[in-house]
C-alpha positions, 0 to 999 in steps of 0.5 A: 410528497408526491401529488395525486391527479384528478384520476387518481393516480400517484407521482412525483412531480419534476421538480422533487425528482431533480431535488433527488438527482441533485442529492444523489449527485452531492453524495457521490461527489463527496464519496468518490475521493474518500473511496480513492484515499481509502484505496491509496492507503490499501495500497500503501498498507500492503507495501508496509506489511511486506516491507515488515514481512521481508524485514523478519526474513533478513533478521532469520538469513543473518541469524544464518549467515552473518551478513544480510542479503542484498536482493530485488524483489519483482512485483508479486515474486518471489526472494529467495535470500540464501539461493537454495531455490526456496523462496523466502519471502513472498511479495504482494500483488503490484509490490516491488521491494529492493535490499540494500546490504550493508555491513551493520543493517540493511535498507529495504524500499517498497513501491506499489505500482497503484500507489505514488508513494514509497516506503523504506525502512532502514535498520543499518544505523551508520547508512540511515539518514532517518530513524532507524528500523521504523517504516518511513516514506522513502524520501526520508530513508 
């Protein structure tokens, strides 16, 4: 490609630059919803992983007290379960999480603010209205 004039001097003419624009603008119209699916899942990850991390906390505060730990989590703050003034979980960044105590269980709910989905997890097997202990979206909880 490219055309070489009576002086000598190289370029492209019109026509092969608007067939690269036109390329550039195909490609970017095909990365930028995978960028943005790939940034939802981020954020759903980050609300699973503390779903799983708050999940250890409760089974170690049962483990101590014999009950489970009701408790609301502010997005990236800190829970503390026993009320020693020790936090015992720590959320994510943008993730709120709520604990429901129940007798035999517990159900937690997580939410990332960039994110439109929820998830939840519930372990109590008489509160349950889906499979129990597995990570689920909340509708299912």
């Amino acid at each position: 490609m490219g055309r070489t004039t009576k002086s000598g001097a190289e370029g492209f003419t019109l026509i092969e630059l608007l067939i690269v624009v036109v390329i550039i603008g195909i490609l970017a119209a095909i990365a930028i919803p995978q960028f943005t699916s790939t940034k939802e899942k981020a954020f759903d990850a980050a609300a699973q992983s503390d779903i799983r991390n708050l999940m250890t906390a409760e089974e170690a505060y049962f483990f101590n007290h014999q009950a489970y730990a009701a408790i609301a989590v502010a997005a990236g703050g800190a829970g503390d379960l026993d009320g020693d003034g020790t936090p015992d979980f720590q959320a994510s960044t943008n993730v709120a999480l709520t604990v429901t105590a129940y007798l035999d269980g517990y159900q937690i709910t997580a939410k990332h603010a960039s994110s439109p989905n929820t998830w939840c997890v519930n372990s109590s097997a008489a509160n349950a209205s889906g499979a129990v202990g597995q990570i689920i979206e909340a509708t299912s909880c």
